[in-house]
DRENBATOR-749058 format. One record per atom (N, C-alpha, C): x negated, y, z; residue in three letters. Coordinates in steps of 0.001 Angstrom, whole numbers, padded with zeros to 6 digits, always signed. Layout:
XYZala
...
This chain:
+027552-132086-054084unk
+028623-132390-055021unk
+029963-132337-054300unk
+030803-132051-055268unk
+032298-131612-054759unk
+033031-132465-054979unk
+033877-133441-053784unk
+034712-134855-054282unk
+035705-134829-054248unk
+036972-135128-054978unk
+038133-135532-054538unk
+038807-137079-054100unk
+039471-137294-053173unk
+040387-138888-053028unk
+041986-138444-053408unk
+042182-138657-053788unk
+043741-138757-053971unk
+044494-139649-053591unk
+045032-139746-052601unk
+045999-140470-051807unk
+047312-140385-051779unk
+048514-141545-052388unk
+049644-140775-052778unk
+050494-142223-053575unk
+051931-141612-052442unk
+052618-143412-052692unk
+053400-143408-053902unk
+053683-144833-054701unk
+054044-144906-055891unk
+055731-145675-055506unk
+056403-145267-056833unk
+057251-146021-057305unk
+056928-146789-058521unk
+058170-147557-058451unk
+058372-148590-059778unk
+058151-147731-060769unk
+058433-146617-061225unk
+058496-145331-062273unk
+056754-144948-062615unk
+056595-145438-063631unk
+054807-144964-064144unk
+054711-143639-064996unk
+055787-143120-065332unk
+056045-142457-065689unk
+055614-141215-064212unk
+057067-141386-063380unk
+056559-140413-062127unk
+055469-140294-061704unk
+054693-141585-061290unk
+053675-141381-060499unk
+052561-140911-061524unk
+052113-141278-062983unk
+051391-140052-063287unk
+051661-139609-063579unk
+052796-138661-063320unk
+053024-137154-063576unk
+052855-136698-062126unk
+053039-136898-060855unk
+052549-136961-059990unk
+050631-136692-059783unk
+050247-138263-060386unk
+048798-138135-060328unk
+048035-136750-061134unk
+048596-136568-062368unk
+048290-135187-062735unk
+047661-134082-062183unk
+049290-133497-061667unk
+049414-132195-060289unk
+048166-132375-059627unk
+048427-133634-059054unk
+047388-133989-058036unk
+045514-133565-058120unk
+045544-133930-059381unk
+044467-133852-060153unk
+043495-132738-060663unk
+044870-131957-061280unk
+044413-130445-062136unk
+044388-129681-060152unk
+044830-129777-059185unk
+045112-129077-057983unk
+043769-129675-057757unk
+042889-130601-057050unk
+041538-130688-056499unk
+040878-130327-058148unk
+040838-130165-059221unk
+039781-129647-060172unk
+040078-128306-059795unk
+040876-127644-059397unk
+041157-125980-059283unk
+040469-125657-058218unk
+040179-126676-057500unk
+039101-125749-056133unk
+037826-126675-056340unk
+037508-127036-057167unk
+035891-127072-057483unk
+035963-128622-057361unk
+036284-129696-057336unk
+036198-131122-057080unk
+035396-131840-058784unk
+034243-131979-058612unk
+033528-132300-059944unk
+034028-133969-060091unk
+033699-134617-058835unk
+034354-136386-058974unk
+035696-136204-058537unk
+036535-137128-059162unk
+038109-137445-058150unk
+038252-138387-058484unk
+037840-139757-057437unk
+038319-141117-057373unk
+040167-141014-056793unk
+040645-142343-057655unk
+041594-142872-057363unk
+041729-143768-056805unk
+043231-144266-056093unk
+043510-145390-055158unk
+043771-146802-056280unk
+043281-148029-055720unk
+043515-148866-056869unk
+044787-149017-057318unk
+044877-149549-058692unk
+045989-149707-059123unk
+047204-148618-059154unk
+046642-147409-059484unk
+047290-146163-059100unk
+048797-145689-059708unk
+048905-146445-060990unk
+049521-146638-062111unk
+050835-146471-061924unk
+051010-147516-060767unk
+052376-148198-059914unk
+052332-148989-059204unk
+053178-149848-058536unk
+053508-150403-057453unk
+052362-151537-057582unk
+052145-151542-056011unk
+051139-152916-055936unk
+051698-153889-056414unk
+051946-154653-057058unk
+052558-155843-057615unk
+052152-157375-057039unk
+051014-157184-056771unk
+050780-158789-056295unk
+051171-159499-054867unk
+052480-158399-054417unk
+053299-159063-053436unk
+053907-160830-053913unk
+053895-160820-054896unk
+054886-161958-055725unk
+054339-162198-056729unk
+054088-163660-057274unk
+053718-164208-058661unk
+054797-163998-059639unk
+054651-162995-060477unk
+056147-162740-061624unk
+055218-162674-062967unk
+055586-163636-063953unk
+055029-163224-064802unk
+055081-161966-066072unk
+056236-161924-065296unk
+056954-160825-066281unk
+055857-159385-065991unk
+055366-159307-064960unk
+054230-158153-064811unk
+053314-158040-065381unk
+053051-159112-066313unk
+051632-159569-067033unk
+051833-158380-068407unk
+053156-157918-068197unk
+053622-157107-069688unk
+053084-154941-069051unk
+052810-155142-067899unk
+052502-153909-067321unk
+050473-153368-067933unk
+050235-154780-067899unk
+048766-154372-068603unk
+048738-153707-069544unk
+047370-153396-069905unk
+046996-152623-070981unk
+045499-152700-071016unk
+044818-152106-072599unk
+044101-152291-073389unk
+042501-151571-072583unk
+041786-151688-072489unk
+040133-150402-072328unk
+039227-150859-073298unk
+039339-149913-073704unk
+040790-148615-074390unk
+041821-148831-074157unk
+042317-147911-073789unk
+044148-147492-074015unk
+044515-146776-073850unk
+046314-146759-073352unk
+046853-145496-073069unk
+046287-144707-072142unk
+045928-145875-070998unk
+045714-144677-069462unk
+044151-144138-069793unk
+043382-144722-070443unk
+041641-144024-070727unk
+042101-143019-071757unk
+043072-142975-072333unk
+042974-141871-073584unk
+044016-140882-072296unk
+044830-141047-071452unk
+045090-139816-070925unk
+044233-139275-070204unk
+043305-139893-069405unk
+042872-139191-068672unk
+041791-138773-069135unk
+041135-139664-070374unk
+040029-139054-070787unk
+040531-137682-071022unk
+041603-137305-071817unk
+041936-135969-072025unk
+041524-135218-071215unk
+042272-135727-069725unk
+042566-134852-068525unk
+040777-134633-068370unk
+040165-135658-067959unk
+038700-134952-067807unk
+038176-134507-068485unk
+038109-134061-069800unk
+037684-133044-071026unk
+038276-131740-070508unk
+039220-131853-070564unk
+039857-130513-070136unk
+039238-129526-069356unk
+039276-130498-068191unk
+038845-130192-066768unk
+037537-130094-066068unk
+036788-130621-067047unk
+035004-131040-066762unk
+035077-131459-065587unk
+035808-132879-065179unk
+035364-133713-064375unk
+035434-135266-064195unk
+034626-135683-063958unk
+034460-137424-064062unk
+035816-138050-062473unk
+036625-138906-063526unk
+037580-139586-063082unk
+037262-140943-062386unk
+037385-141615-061335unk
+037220-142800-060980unk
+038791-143648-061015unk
+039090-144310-062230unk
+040632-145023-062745unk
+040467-146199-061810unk
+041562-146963-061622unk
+041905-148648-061472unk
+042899-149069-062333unk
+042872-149995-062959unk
+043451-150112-063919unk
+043833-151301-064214unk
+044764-152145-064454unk
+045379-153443-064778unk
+044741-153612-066213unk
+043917-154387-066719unk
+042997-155033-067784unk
+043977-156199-068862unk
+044555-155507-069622unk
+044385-156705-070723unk
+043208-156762-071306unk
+042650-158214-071428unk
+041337-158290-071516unk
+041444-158894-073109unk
+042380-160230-073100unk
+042818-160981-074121unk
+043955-161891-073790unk
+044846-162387-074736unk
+045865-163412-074281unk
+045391-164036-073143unk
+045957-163886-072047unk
+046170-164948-071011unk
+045034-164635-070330unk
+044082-163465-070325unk
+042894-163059-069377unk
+042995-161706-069083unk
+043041-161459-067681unk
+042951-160275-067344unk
+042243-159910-066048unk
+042257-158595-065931unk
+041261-158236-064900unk
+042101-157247-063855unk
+041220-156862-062844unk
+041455-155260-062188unk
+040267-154927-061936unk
+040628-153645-062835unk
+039391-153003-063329unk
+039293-151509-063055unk
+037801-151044-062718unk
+037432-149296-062302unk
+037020-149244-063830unk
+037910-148079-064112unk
+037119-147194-065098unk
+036389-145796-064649unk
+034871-145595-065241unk
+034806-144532-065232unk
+034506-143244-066339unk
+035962-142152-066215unk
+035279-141492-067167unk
+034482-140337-067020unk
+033731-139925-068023unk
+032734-138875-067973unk
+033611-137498-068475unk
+032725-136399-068146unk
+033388-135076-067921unk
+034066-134522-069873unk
+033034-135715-070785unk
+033680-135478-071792unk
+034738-136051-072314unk
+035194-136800-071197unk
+036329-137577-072199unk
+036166-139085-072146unk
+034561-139282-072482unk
+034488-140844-072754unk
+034500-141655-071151unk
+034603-142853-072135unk
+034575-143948-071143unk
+032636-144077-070430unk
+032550-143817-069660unk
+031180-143935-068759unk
+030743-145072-068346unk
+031782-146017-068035unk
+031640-147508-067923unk
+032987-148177-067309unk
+032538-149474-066760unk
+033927-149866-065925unk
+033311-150725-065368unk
+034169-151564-064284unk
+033709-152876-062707unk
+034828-153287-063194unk
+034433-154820-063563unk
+035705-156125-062899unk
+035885-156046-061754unk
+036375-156042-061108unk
+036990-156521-059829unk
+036146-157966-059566unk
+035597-157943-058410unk
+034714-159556-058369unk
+035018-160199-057465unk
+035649-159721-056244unk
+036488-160608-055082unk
+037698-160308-055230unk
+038131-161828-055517unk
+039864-161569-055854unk
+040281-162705-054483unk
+041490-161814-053932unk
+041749-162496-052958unk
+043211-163373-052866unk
+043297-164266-052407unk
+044943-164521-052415unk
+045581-165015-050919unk
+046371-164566-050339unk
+046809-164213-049068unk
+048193-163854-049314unk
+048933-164469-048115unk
+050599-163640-048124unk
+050575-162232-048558unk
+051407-161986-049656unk
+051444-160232-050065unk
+050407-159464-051063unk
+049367-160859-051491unk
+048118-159972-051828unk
+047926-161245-052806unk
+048604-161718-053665unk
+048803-162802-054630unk
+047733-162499-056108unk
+046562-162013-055628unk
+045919-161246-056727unk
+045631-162477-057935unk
+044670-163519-057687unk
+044829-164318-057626unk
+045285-165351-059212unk
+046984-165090-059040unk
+047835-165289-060368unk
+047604-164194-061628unk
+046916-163188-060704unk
+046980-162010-061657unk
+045658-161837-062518unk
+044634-161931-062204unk
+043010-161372-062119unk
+042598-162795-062095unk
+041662-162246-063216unk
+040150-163726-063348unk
+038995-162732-062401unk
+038267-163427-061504unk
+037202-162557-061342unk
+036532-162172-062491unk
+035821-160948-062010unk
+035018-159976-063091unk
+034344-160778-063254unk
+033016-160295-064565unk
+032071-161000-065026unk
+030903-159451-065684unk
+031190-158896-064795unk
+030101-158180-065719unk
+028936-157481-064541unk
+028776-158499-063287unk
+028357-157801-061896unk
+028528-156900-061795unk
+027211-156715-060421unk
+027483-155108-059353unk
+026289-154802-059915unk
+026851-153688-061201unk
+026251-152273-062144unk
+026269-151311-061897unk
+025519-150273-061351unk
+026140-149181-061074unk
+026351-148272-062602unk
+026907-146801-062151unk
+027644-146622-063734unk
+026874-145318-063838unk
+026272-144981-064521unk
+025412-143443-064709unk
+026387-142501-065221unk
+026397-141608-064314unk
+027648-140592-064478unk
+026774-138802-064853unk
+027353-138025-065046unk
+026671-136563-064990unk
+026408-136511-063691unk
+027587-136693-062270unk
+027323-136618-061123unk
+026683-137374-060680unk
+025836-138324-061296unk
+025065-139087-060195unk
+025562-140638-060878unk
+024677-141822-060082unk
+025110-143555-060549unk
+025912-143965-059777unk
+026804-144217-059907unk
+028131-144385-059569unk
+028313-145852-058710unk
+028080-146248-057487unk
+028287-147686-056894unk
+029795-148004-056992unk
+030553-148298-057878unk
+032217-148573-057974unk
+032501-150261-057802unk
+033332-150352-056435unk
+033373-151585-056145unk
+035002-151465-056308unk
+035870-152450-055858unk
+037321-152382-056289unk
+037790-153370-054481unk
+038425-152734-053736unk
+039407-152906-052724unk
+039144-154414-052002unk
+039144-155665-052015unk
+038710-156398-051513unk
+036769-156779-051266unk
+036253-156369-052194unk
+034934-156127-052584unk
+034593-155629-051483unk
+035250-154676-050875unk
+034481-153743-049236unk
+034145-154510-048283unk
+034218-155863-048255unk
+034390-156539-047196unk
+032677-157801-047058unk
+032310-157397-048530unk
+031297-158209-048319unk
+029314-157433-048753unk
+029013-157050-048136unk
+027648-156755-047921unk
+026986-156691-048983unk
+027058-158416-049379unk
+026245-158230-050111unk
+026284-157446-051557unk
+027514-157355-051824unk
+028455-156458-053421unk
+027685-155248-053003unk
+028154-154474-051842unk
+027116-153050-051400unk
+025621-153305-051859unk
+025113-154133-051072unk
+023598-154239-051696unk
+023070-154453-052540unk
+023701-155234-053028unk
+023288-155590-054830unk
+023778-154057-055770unk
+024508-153289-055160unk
+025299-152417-055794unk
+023868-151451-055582unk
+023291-150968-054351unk
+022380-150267-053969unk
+020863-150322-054011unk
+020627-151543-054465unk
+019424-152185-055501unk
+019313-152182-056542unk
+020665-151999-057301unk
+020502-151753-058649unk
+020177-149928-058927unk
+020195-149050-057668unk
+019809-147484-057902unk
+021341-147106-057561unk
+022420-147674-057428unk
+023347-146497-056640unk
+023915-145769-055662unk
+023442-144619-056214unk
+023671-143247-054998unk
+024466-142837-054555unk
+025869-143900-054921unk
+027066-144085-053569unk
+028171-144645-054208unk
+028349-145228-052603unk
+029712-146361-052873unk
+030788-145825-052553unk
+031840-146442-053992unk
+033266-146075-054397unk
+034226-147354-054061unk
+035181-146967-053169unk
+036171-148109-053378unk
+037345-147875-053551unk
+037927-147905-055081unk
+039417-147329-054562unk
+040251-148875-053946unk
+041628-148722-053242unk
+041952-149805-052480unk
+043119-149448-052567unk
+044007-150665-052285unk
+045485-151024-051744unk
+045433-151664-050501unk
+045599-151461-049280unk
+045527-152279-048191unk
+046647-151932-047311unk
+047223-152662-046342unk
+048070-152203-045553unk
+048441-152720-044241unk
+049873-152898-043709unk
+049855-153801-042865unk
+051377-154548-043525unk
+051687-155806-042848unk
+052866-156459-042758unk
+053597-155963-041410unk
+054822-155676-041559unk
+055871-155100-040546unk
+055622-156091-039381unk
+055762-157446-039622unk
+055783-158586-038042unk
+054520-158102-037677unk
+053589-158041-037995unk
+052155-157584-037059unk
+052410-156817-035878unk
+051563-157456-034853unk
+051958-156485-033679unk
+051100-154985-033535unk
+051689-154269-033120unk
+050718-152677-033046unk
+049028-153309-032422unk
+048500-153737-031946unk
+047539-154147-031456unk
+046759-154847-032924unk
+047353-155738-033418unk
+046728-156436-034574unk
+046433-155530-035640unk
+047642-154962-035546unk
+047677-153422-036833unk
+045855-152651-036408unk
+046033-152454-035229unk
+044931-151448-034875unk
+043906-152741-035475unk
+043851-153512-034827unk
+042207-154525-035003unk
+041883-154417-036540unk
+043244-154723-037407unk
+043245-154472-039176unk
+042395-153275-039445unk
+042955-152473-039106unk
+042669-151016-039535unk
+041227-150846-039027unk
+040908-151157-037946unk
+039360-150323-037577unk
+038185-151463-038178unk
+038464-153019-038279unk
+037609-153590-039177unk
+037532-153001-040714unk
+038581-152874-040767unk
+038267-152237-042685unk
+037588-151335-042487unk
+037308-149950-041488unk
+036759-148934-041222unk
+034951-149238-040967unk
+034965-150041-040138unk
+033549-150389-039706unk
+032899-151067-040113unk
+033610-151936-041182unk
+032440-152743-042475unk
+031955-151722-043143unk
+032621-150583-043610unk
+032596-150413-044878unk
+031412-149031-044273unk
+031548-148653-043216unk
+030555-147716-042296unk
+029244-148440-042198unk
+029467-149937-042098unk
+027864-150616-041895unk
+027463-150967-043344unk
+028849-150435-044549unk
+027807-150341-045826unk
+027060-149384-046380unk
+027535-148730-045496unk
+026903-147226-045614unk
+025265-146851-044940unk
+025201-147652-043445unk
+024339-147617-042627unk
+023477-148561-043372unk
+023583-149755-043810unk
+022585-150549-044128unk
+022082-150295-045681unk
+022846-149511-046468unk
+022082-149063-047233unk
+022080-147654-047811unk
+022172-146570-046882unk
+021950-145314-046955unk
+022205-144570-047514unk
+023653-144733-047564unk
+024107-144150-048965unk
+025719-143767-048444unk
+026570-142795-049127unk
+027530-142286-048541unk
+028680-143483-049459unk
+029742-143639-048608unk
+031085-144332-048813unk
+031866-143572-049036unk
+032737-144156-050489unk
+034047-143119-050891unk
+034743-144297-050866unk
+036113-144307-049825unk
+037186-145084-049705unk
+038716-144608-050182unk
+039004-145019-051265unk
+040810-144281-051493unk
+041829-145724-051414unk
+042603-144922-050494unk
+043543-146221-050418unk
+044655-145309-050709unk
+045880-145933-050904unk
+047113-145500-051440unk
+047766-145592-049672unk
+049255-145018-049726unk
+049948-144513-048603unk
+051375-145148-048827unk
+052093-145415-048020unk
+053699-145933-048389unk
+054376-146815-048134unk
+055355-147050-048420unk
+055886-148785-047940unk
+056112-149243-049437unk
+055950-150119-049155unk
+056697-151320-050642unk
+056778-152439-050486unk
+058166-152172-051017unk
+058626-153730-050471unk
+058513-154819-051244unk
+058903-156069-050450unk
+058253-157192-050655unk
+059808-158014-051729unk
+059366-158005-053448unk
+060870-157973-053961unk
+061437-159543-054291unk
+060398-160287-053383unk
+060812-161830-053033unk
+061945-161845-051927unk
+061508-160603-050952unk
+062071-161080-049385unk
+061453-161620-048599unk
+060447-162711-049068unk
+059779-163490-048328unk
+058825-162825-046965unk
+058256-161540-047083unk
+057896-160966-046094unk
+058686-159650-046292unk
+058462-158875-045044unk
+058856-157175-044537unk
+058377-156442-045802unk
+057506-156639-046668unk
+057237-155665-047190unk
+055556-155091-046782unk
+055081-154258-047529unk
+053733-153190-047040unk
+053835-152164-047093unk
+053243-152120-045777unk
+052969-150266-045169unk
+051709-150054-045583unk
+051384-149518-046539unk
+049797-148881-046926unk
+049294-147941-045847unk
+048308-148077-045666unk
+047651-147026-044290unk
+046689-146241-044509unk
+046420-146053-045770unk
+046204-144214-046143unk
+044642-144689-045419unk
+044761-143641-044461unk
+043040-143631-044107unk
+041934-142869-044957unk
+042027-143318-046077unk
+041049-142465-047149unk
+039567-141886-046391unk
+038950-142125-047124unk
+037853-141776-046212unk
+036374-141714-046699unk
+035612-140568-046202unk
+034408-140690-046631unk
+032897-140742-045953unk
+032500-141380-045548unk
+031244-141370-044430unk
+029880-141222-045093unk
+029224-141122-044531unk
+027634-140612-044864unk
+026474-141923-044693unk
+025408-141410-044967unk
+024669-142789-044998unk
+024337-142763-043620unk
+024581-142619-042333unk
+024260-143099-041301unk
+025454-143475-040918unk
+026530-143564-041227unk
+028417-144108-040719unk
+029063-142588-040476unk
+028325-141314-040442unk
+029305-140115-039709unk
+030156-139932-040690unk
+031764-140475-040544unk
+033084-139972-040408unk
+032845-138716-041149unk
+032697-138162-042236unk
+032736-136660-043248unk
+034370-135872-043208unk
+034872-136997-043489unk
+036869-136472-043541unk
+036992-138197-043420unk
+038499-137842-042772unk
+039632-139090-042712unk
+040740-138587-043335unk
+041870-139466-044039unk
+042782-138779-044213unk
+044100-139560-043119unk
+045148-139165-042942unk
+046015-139467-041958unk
+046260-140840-042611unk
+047329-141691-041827unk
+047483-143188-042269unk
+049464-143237-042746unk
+050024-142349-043013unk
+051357-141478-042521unk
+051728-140842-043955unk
+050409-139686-044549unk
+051557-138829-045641unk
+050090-138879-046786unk
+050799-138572-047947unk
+050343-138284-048861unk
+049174-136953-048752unk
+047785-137314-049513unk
+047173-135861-049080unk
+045807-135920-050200unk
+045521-135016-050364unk
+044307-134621-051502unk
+042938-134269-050498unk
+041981-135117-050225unk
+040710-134936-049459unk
+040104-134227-050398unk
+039685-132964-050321unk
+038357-132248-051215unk
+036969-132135-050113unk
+036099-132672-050378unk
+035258-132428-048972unk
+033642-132589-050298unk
+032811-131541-050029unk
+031712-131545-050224unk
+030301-132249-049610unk
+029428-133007-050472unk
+028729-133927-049695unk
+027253-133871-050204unk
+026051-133976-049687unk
+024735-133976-050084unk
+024405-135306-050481unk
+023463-135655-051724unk
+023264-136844-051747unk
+021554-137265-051715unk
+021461-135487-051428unk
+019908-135583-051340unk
+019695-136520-049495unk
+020970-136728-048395unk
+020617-136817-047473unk
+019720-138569-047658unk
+020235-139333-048776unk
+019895-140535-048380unk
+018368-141012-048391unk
+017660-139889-049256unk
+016550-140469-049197unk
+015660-139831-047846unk
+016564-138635-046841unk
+016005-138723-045616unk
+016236-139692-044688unk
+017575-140302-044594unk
+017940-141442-043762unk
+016710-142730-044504unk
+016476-142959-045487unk
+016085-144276-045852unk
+014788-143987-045203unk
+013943-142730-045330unk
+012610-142623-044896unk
+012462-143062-043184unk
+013499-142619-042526unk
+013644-142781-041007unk
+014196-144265-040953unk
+014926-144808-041616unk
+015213-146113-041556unk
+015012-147145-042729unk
+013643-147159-042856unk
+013170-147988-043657unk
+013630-149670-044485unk
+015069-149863-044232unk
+015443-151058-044361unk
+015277-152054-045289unk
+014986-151321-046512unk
+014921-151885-047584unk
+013387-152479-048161unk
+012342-151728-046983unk
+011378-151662-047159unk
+011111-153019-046027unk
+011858-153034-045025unk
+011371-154692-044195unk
+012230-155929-044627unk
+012955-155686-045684unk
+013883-156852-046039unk
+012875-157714-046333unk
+013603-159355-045388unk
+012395-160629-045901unk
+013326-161562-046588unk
+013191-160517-047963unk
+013269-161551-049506unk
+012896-162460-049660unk
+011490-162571-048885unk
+011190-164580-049043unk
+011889-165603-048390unk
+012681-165244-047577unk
+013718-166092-046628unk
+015193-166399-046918unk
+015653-165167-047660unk
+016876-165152-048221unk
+017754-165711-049408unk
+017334-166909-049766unk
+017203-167813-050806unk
+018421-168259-050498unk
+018464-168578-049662unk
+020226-169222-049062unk
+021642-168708-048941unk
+020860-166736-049474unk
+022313-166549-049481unk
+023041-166864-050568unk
+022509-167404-051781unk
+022536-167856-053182unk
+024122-169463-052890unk
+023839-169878-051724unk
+024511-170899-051477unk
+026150-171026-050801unk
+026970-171807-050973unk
+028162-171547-050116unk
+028499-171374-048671unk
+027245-172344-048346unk
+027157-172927-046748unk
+025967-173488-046714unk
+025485-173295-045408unk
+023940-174411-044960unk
+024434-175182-044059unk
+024018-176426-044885unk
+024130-177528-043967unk
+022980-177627-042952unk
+023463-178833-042051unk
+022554-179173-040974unk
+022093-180106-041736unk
């Protein structure tokens, strides 16, 4: 199968950036790209630098505007879209949410967002109820779709539960970056942990990783910090961790890279993992903490 990431920095203007995302779009469907995941929240500016409520007016409906454009766009184009999308859910509930659509148009499914984090710059939090609809994978023409959402990469078990339920690969689109005071050393430690979890979600359950992160600075419109440098990266690895494409951490860029998905059920045969898991012991991960 033929993939696209689209990597590519936003302004305040939603207007620009999908007209932007478009180009971007119809250009990897023109050289054969059947999937093209997006970076989260692709729409516009990361917003959860700052609690404003006035952003709560940027949501929208699923259904809505952005599933009825792009559904277009993938009718058109015969190819399944991976969206992020700001969720009006109902007065005063909302989400961040993957849509996925199918090559006809329709909606294929969607992921709440289920780890919401809140941290200097990353105020998700005020914004997002955690999801409620678990780790589903989404049955696509291309295959069942493992779609997790940007903080989600960080915990194992979302992958595994994602890869027990039958899916034949994990999607994350993401916003991540650094803060300007960070020292180059910390920057690096940031950057290669996000890299090597998301490689041992791949290794431990045999299955290839699609990572899209967005690229850029944006600033921080409190003041209160420097602002974020998004660090790109984009990336896709295989079910043993091999590195397939990277994308730079610097400029805007369209990854098209072709991938087998027949490899996982040779890795799983050579690394049987799923087959020595001791389920009778693991009762505790159900819990917050074990006490003494």
């Amino acid at each position: 199968m033929k993939i696209a990431l689209i990597q590519q920095s936003n302004t305040a203007n939603h207007t620009e950036n999908l007209a932007k995302l478009e180009l971007n779009i119809r250009s990897c469907a023109a050289k054969g790209a059947e999937l093209i995941v997006l970076q989260e929240l692709h729409n516009g500016l990361y917003f959860c630098q700052t609690e404003d409520p006035t952003v709560f007016e940027q949501a929208e409906t699923i259904p809505g505007t952005s599933t009825e454009k792009f559904g277009k766009m993938a009718k058109e184009l015969g190819i399944v879209l991976v969206l992020s999308l700001f969720e009006k859910r109902a007065v005063g509930l909302y989400h961040n949410t993957a849509v996925v659509i199918e090559k006809d148009g329709t909606i294929a499914g969607k992921y709440r967002k289920m780890h919401i984090p809140d941290d200097p710059a990353y105020y998700e939090k005020f914004y997002f109820t955690p999801g409620d609809l678990g780790f589903e994978p989404i049955q696509t023409s291309v295959g069942k779709l493992g779609v997790l959402v940007c903080w989600d990469q960080w915990y194992p078990e979302a992958a595994r539960l994602m890869a027990m339920a039958g899916a034949e690969i994990l999607i994350y689109p993401t916003a991540i970056g650094w803060e300007s005071t960070d020292s180059d050393d910390e920057k690096q430690r940031q950057n290669e942990a996000w890299i090597t979890v998301q490689r041992g979600h791949a290794v431990a359950n045999g299955l290839h990783v699609i990572t899209c992160n967005r690229i850029g600075y944006e600033a921080d419109p409190s003041g209160v910090t420097n602002g974020i440098q998004f660090w790109g990266n984009s990336f896709v690895v295989g079910p043993q961790s091999e590195i397939i494409v990277e994308a730079s951490n610097d400029k805007e860029e369209n990854i098209i890279i072709e991938i087998d998905l027949n490899r996982s059920e040779t890795v799983r045969r050579m690394w049987p993992f799923f087959r020595d898991r001791r389920i009778d012991s693991f009762g505790d991960l159900t819990k917050r903490w074990r006490e003494e």
